[in-house]
N, C-alpha and C positions, 0 to 999 in steps of 0.2 A: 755788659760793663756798667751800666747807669746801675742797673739794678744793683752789684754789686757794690756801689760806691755808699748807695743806700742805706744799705745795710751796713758797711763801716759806719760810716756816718751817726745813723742810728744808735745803735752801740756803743761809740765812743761820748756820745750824749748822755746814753741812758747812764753807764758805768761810772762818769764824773757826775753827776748829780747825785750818784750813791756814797762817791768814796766823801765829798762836799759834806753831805749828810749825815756822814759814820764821824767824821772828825769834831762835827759840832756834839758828838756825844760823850758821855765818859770811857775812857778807855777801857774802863772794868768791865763795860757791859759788852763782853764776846761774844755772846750767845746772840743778843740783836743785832752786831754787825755781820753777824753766820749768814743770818734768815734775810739782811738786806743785798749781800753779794749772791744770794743764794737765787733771791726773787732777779737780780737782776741780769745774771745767767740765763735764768729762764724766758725773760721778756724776750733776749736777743736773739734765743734760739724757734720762740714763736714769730720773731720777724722774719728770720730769715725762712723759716718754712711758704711765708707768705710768697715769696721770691720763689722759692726754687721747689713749686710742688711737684709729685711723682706723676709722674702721666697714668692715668685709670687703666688697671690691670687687663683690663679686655681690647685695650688704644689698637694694637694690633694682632688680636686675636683674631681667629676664623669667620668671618659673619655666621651669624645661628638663625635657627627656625624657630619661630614661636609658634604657639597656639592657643587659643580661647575658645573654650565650648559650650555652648549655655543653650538648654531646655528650661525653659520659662513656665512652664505650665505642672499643675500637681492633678491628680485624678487617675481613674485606672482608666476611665473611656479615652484619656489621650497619652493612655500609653504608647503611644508612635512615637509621640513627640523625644522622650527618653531612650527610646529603641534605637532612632534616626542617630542622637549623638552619641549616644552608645556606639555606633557603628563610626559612626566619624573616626571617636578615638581608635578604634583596633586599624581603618584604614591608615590613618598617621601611625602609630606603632608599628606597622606590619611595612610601613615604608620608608623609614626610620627615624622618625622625628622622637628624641629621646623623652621618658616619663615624664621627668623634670622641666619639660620645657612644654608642657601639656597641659593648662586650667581648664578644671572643668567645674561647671557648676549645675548641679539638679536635685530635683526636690528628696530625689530616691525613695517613691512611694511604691514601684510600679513590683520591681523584681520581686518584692517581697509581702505585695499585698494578697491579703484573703483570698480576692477573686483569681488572684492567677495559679494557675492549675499545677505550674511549672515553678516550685518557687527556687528565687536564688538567678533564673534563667530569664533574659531577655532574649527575644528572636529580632531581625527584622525585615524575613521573607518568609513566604510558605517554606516550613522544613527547612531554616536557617539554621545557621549555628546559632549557637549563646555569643553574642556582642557584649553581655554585660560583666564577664570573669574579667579581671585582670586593671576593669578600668578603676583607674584613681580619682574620687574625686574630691575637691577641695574645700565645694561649700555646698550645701544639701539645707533643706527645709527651710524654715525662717530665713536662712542666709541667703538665697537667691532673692536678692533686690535686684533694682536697676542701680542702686547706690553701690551695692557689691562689685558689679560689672565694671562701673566705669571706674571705681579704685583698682583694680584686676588690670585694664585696661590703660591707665596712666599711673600704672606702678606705685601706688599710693602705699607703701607698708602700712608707715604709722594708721594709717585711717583702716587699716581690716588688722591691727594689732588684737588678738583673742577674738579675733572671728573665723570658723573654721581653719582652715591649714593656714589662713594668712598671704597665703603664695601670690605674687603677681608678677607683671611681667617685669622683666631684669633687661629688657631690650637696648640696643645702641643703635647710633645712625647708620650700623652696615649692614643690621637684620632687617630678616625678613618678617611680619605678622601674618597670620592666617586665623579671621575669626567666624566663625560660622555659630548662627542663630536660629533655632528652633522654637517657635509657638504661634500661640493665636495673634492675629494685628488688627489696625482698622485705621485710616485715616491719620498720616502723621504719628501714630505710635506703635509701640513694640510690646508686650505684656508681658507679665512676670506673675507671680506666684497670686500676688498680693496686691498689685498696685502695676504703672504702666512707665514705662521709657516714652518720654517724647522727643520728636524727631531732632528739634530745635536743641535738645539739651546733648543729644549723639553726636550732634554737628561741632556741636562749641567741645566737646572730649576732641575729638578727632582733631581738629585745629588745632588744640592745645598737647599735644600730643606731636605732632607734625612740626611746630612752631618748636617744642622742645628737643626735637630731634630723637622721638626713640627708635625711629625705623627708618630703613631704605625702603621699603615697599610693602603695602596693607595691601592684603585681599579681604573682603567679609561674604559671605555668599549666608542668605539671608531666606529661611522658610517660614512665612507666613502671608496669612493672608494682606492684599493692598499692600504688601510688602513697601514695594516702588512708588509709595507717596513718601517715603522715609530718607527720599533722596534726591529724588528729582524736582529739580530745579533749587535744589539746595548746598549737595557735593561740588565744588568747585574742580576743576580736570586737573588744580595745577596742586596737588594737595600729594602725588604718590599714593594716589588709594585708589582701587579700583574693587567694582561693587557689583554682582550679581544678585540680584533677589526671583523670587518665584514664581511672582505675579506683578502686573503692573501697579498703577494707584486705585484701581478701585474693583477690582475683580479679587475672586477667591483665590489662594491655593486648595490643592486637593488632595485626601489621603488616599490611600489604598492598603492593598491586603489584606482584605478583612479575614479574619480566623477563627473559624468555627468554634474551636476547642477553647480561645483564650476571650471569645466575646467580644474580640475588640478588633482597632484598623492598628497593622503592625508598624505600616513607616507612609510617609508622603512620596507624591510622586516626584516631587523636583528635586530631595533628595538623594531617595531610591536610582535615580535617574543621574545623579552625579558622581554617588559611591560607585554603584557598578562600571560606571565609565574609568573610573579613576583605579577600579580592580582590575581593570586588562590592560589597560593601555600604560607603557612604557614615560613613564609621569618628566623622565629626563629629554624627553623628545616630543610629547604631548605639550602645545600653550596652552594658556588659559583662555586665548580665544575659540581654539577648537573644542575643549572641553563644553566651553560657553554654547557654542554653536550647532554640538552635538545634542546638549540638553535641552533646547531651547526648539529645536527639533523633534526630540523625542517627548515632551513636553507638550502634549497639544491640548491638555485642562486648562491650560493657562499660559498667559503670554511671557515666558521667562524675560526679563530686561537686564542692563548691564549700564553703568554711572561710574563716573569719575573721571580716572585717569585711563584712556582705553589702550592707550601705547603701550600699559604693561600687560594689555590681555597676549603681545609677544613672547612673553616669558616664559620658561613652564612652568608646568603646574609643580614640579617635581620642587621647585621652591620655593614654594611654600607647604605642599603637602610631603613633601619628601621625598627625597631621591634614591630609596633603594628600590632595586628591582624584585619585590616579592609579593605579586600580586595576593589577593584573598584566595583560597584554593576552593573550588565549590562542591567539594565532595561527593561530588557525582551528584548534586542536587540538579535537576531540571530548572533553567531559568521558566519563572512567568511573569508576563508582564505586568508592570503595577497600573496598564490602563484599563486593565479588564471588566474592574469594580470600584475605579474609581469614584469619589463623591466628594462635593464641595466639602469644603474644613467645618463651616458652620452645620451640616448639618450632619453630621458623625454622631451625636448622642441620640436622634432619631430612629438613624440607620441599623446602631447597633440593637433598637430596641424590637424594630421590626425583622432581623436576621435571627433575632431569638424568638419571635413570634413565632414566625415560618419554621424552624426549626420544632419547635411544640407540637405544630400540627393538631389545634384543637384539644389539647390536653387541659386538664385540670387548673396548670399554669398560667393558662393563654390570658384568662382574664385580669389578671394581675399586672399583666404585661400590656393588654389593654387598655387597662387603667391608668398604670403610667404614661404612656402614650398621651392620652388625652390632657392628663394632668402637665406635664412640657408644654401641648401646646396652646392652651388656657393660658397658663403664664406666660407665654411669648407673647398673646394676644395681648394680652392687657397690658405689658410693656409697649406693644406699639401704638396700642390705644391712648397711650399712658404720655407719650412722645405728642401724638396728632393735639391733645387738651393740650399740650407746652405749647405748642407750635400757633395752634388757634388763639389761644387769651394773648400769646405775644402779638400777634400779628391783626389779629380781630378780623382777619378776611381769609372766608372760604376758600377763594382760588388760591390767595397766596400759600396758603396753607396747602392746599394740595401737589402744589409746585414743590414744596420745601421738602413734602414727605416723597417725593417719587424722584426728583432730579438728583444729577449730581453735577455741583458745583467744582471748580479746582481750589485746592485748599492752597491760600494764599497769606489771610490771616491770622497768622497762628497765635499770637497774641490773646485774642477774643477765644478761637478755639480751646486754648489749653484752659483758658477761667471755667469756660462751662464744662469742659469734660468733667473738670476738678470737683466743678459746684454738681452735675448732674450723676456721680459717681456718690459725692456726700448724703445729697440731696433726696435722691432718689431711688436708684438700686446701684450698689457697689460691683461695679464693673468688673474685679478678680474673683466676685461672686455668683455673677449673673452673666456669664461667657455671652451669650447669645444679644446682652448690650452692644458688642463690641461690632456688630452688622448692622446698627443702625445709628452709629456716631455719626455719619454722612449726614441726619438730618440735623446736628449741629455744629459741620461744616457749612451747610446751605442758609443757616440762617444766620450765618455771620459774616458771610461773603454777601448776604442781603442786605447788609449793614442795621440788624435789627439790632439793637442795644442790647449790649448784652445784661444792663442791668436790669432789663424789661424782661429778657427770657428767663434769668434767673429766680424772679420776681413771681412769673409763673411758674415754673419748679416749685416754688416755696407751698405756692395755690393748689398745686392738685398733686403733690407727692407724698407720701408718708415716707418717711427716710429709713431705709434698711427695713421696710416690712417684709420684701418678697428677698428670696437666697436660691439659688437651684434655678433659675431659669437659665437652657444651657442649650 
């Protein structure tokens, strides 16, 4: 009724101040008192819209299932990492979460590069099927930022307007999110193509997101290494988001499947370990705690952990992964386990160099292969070498310095950490360039949890780094 009275009100305001106006003019001029009644028609019908807006088309629609998929990483030696969400999306489509309700973001370097023998085809078991026919995806190459993600992620249109598909999520408060995360990690971040997600900045999405109401319940399950510094002691429980990652905060995750014919590791195990689960088991009647608990289990390379909100690990899994009942069919493929040849994440471009050595057997090749081998681990060297000269001109003491390179601190201030990542990534070797950086950020968590200045470690950075000389340490 108030509102109503309002809007008369209003109206009968705006309409005598027009007729007031029309009379103070000459009566010849029709045409300007047309366009003055005209304008004022229209004011009253934009008030009263203010009044009496339509309730949003979805107000009591069915709650929906979302999803977010994102492989972070480009290269064919981590081809797993594209293989893993390759297979995610077929598990959500095969259990019904519709195409359109599906982002996915990857470099898509893998199915169609030179070295693969199968082109067109990703696996991601021994004698798999193809996971990668049918998948949609919305942003590839350049466009897999962390910038991309977290517009994806808080439904940002305008800001990915002529960026790939554009697509984001369209979520309200009665859906549900399900976002799963594939690549390299390290201490407080997450990696991408090009550059890195930090934890700090996932936290403040997630809140803002939460705060805006796009969801009833987030799931993210999360494959990378030190995954679980990206959350712990930072996910609040009271947020509806609950978090499964791979590895705790300071341990590896681990790949497996290595594949003779394609030279590479096909999927991870915490993965591998969570699709097959979620390929048998009845996902309407399956929670997300048993899922949790199965894999966490079957996961003995690493200590799978879970954050947030753990009341919804009740739920199942069926929504957020889907609730139709059409497991993957396994074509009479023989399951193997992916512990079998399991190997830390870091070190996969080693592994694959020496499966092709052994494979050679002394052939004309070997040395070549040899060669590279040495050439990796030269460069590793002198990257850590390259860390101990930072660590010592900051510190100017032996033991501290040896403390800083071998301990591990709890990363606490992320403040100080994120300058130096920034500066030691500029600085020194570009971190989306030099993968095998990303296993020894820990030593500039420990020297800022030492409270060394950071404009003093920077300072040495400046002293013994040549900026972007070395690329390919991996």
């Amino acid at each position: 009724m108030r509102s109503s009275a309002y809007v008369t009100l209003l109206a009968f305001v705006l309409v005598s101040c027009s007729v007031l106006s029309v009379a103070a003019l000459s009566k010849s001029n029709h045409k300007f008192l047309g366009r003055i009644v005209s304008r004022a028609e229209e004011t009253v019908q934009n008030i009263e819209s203010l009044f009496h807006k339509e309730k949003p088309k979805n107000a009591t629609a069915e709650p929906k299932q979302w999803a977010v998929l994102v492989a972070g990483s480009n290269g064919y030696y981590n081809y797993r990492h594209q293989a893993d969400v390759c297979h995610a999306y077929q598990v959500l489509r095969r259990h019904g979460i519709p195409e359109e309700n599906i982002i996915t973001l990857m470099y898509d370097d893998i199915a169609n590069s030179t070295e693969n023998p199968t082109k067109g085809i990703i696996i991601n078991a021994p004698n798999g099927e193809d996971v990668y026919q049918g998948v949609k995806k919305d942003y590839v190459g350049k466009d897999v930022t962390p910038e991309t993600f977290l517009k994806v992620i808080s439904g940002d249109i305008r800001g990915l307007k002529g960026v790939g598909t554009g697509r984001v999520l369209q979520s309200g408060p009665a859906d549900n999110i399900f976002i799963n995360f594939v690549d390299h990690g390290a201490p407080g971040l997450l990696a991408f193509p090009s550059s890195e997600l930090h934890a700090r900045t996932l936290q403040d999405t997630l809140l803002d997101m939460y705060q805006r109401k796009q969801f009833a319940k987030l799931v993210l399950y999360i494959e990378a290494c030190e995954s679980g510094s990206m959350f712990e002691d930072l996910l609040s429980d009271n947020l509806n988001i609950f978090v499964t990652t791979a590895a705790n905060a300071h341990e590896h995750s681990f790949a497996c499947y290595f594949d003779s014919d394609r030279d590479t590791y096909l999927g991870d195990v915490y993965s591998v370990m969570w699709m097959e689960d979620s390929e048998k088991e009845d996902l309407t009647k399956e929670t997300l705690f048993r899922q949790f608990s199965i894999v966490r289990k079957e996961t003995n390379t690493s200590h799978v952990q879970e954050y947030g909100d753990l009341t919804i690990g009740k739920m199942k899994v069926g929504e957020f992964q889907g609730k139709g009942k059409a497991p993957m069919a396994s074509n009479g493929r023989k399951r193997v386990s992916p512990l079998l040849d399991a190997v830390p994440s870091g070190d996969v471009p080693l592994e694959i160099l020496r499966h092709k050595l052994r494979k050679m057997n002394s052939s004309p090749g070997s040395a070549e292969i040899q060669r590279k081998i040495r050439g990796i681990e030269k460069k590793r060297q002198h990257l850590k070498d390259s860390l101990r000269k930072i660590v010592l001109k900051a510190t100017e003491d032996e033991a501290k310095t040896e403390f800083i390179i071998t301990g591990r601190l709890k990363l606490t201030n992320f403040s100080c950490y994120e300058e130096l990542v920034n500066a030691f990534s500029q600085r020194c070797f570009h971190l989306s360039k030099n993968e095998y950086a990303y296993r020894h950020l820990f030593v500039l968590v420990n020297m800022c949890q030492s409270s060394i200045p950071k404009e003093v470690v920077i300072r040495a950075m400046d002293e013994v780094c040549v900026p972007h000389k070395f690329t390919g340490i991996i």
